[in-house]
Backbone bond lengths (Angstrom), bond angles and torsions (degrees), N, CA, C in turn:
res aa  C-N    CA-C-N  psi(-1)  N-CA   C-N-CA  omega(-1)  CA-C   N-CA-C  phi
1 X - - - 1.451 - - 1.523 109.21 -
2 X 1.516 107.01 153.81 1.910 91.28 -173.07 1.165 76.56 -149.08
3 X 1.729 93.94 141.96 1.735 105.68 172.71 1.726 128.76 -85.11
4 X 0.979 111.55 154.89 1.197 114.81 -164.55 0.958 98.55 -75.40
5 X 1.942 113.36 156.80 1.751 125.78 168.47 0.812 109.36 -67.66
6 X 1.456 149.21 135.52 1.418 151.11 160.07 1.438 97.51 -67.62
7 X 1.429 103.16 169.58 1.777 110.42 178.92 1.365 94.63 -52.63
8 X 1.754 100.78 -163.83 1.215 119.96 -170.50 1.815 97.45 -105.78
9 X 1.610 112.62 -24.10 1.438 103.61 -178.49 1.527 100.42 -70.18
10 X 1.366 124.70 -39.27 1.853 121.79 -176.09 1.390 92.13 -52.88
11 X 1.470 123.37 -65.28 1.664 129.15 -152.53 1.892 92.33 -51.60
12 X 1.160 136.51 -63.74 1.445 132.26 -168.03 1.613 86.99 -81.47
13 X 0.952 165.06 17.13 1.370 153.65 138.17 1.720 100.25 -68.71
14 X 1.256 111.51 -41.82 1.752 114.39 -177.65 1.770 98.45 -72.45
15 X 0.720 117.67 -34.93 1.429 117.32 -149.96 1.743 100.73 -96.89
16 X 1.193 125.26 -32.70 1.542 134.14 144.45 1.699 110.96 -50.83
17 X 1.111 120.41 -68.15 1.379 107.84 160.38 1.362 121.31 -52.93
18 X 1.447 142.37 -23.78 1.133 123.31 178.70 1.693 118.73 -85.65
19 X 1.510 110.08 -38.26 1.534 114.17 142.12 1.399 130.41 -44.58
20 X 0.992 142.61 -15.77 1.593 143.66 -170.72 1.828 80.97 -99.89
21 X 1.397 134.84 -75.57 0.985 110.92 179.48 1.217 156.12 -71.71
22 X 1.569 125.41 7.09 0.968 163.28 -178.38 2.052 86.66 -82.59
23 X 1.364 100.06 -73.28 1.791 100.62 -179.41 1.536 127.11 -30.51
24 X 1.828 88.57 -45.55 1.148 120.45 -165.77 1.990 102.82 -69.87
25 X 1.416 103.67 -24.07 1.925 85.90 168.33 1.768 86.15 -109.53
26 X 0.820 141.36 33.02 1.315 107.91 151.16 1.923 104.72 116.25
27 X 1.269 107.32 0.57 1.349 119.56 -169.07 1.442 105.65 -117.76
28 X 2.116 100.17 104.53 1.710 83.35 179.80 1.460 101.13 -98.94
29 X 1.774 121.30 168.01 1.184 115.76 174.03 1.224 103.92 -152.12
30 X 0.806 126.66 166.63 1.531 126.31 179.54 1.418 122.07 -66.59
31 X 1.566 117.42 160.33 1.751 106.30 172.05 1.484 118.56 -64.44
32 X 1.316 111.35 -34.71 1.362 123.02 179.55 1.647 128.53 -77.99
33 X 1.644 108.61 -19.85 1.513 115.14 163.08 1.695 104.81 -69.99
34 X 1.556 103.78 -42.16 1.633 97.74 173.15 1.872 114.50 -62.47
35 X 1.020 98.03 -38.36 1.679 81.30 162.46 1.699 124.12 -59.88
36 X 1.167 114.28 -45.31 1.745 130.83 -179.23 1.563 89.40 -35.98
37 X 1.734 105.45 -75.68 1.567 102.46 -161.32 1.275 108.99 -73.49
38 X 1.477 140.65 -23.69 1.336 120.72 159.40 1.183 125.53 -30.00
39 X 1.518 117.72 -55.80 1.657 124.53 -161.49 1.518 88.08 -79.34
40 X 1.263 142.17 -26.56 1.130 155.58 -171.28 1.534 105.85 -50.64
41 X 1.417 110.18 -82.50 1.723 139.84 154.64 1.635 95.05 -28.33
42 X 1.075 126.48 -36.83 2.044 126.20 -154.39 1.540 87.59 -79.11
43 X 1.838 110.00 -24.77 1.453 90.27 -137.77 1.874 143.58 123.80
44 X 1.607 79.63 -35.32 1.553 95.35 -173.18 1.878 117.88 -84.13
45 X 0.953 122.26 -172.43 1.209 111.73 174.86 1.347 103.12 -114.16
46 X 1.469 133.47 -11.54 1.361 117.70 167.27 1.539 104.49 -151.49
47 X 1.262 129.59 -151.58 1.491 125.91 -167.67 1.702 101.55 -125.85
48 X 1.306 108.74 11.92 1.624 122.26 156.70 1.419 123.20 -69.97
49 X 1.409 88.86 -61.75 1.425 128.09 -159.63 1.311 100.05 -95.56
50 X 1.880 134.68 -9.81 1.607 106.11 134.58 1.376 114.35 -102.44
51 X 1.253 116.53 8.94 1.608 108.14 176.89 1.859 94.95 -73.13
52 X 0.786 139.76 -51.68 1.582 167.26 -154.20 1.884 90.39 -74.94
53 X 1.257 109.17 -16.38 1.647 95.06 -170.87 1.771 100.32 -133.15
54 X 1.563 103.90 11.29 1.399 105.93 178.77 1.289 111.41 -80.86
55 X 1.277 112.69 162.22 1.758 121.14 -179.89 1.949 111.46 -57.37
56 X 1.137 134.51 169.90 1.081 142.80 -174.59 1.812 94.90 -84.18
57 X 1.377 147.78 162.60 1.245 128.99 -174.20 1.792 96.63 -93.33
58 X 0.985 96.17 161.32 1.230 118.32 174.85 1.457 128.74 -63.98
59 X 1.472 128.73 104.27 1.570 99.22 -169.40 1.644 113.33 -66.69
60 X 1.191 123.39 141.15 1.735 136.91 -160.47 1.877 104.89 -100.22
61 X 1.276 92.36 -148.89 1.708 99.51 -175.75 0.874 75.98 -149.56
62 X 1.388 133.09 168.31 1.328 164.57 136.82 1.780 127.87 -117.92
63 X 1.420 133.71 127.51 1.416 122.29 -178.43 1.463 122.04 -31.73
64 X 0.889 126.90 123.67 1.495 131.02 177.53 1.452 121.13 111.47
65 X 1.408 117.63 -14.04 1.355 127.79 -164.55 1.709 96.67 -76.69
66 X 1.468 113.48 144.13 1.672 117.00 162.97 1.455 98.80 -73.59
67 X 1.570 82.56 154.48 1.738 100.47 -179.95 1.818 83.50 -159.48
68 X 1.891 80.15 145.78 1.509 105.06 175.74 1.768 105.16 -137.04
69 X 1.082 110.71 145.06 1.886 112.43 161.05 1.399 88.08 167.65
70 X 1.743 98.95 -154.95 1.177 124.07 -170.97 1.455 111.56 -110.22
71 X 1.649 124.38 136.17 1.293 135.95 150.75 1.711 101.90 -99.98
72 X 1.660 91.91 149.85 1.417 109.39 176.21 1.447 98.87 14.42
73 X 1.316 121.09 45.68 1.935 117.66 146.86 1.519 100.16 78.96
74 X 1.332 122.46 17.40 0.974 148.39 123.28 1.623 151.08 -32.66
75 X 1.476 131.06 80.52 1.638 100.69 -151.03 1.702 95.84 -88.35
76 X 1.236 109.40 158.59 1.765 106.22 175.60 1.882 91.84 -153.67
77 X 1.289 82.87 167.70 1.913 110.12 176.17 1.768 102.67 -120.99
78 X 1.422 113.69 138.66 1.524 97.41 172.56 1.908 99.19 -179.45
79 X 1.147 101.95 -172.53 1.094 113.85 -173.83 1.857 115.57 -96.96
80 X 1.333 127.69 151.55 1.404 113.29 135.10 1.519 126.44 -76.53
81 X 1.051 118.49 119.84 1.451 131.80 177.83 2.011 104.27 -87.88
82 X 1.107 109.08 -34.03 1.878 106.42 -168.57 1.871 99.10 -150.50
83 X 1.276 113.59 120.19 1.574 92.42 175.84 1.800 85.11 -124.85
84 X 1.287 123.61 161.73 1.616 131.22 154.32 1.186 103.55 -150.18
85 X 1.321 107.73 130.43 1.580 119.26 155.17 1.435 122.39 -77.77
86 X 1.499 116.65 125.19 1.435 110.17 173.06 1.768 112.05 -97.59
87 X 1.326 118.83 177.74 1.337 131.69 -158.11 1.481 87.09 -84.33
88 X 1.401 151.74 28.88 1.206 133.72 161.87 1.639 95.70 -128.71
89 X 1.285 124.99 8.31 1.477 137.66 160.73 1.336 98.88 74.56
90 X 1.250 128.80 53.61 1.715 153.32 150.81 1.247 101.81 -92.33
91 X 1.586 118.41 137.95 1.102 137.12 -162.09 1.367 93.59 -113.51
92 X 1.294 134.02 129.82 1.603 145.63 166.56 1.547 117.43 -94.91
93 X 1.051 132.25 80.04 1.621 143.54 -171.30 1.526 118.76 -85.58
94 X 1.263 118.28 124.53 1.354 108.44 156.10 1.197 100.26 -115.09
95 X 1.587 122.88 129.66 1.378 138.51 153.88 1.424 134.14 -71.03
96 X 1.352 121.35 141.87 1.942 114.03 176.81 1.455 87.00 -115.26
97 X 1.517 135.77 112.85 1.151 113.74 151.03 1.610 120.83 -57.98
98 X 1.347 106.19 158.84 1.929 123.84 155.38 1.714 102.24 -36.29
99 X 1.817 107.79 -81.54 0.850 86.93 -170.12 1.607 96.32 -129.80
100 X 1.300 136.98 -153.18 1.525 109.56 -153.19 1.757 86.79 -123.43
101 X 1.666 89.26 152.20 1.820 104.21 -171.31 1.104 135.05 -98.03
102 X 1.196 138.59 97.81 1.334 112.19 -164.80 1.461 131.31 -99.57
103 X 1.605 95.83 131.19 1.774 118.36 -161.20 1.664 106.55 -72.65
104 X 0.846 118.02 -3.89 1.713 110.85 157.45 1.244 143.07 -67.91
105 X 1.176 149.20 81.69 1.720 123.14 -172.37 1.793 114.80 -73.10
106 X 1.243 113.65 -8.73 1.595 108.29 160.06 1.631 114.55 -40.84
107 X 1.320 97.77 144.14 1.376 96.99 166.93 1.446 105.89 -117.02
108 X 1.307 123.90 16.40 1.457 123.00 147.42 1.428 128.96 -60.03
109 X 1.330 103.71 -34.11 1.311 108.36 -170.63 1.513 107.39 -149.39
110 X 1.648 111.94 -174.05 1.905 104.94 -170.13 1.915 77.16 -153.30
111 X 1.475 92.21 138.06 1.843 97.99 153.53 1.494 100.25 -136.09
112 X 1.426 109.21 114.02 1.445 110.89 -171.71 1.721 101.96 -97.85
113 X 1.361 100.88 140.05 2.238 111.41 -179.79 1.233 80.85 -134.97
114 X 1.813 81.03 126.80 1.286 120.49 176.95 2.169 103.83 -87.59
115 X 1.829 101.68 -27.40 1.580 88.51 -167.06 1.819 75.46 -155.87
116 X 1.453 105.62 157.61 1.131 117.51 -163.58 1.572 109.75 -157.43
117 X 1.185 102.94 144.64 2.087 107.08 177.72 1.353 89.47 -88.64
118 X 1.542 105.29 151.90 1.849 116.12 161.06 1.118 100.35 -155.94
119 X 1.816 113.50 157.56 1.285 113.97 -172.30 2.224 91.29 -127.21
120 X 1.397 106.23 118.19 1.123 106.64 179.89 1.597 116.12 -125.43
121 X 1.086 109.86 154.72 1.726 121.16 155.97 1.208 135.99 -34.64
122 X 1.200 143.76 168.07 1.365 140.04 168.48 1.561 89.50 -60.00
123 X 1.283 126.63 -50.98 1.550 130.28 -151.58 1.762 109.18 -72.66
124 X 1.464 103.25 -14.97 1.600 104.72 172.01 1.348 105.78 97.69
125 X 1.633 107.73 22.00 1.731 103.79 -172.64 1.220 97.11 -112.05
126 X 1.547 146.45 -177.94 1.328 177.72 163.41 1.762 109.71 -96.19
127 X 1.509 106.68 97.01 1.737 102.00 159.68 1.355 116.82 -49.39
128 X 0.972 115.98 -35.85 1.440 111.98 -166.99 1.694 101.37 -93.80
129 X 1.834 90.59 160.02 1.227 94.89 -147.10 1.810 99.70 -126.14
130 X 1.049 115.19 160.35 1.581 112.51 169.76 1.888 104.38 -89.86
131 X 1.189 109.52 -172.65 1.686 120.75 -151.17 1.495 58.11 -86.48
132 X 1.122 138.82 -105.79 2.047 133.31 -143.39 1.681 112.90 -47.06
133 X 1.013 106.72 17.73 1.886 105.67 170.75 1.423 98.33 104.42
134 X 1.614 136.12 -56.12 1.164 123.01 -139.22 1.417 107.19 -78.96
135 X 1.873 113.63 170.97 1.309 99.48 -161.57 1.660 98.80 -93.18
136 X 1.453 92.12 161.00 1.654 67.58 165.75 1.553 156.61 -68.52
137 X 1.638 93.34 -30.47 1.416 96.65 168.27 1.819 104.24 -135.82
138 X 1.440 105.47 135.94 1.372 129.89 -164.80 1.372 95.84 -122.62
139 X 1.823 119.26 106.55 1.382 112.40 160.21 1.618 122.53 -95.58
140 X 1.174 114.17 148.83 1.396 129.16 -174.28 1.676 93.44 -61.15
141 X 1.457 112.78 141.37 1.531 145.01 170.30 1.911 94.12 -49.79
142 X 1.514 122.73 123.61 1.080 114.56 166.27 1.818 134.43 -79.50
């Protein structure tokens, strides 16, 4: 199995992090040698020739954007309030629902969230999963 190239913004997101620590013992190098050994580490023979073989970027979230799907099997309408992409191209979300959801299926009781952290895919899904398989949070196709 071989992993996929991340875009080209993750690949210089790695390669900015790999310069900051490189500085950080005492080793300066350029922004662009940190590209060299990135594509290097990828595989590639230069930082052309994996920019040229990286994935297309991912469309993202940004604060303010509407968002619709499902929490915990849940349907809701709401806002992004916080999005970050990390260098393995996981999306870090904080949500405001419309109006607030409640994550229980007891009918003993209700705990209604009004705003919630999630960690999703390029595709808008949730790795993580509830006890019956599904993920937890599934956003609607924009």
């Amino acid at each position: 199995m071989t992993t996929p190239i991340p875009s080209t913004d993750v690949l210089k997101s790695q390669a900015k992090r790999l310069r900051a620590d490189l500085a950080s013992q005492g080793n300066a190098v350029s922004h662009a040698a940190t590209l060299e050994m990135v594509a290097h580490q990828w595989g590639a023979r230069d930082w052309n020739t994996l920019s040229a073989q990286a994935s297309t970027p991912t469309q993202g979230w940004t604060p303010g954007d509407r968002v619709s799907g499902r929490y915990l099997s849940q349907p809701f309408k709401g806002a992004v309030k916080a999005a970050n992409l990390s260098g393995t191209g996981m999306w870090s979300l904080t949500l405001r629902f419309d109006e607030a959801v409640d994550v229980v299926t007891s009918s003993l009781f209700s705990n209604m969230r009004r705003q919630v952290n999630a960690v999703v895919g390029a595709d808008g899904v949730s790795p993580r999963k509830t006890s019956d398989g599904q993920p937890h949070l599934i956003l609607d196709p924009r």
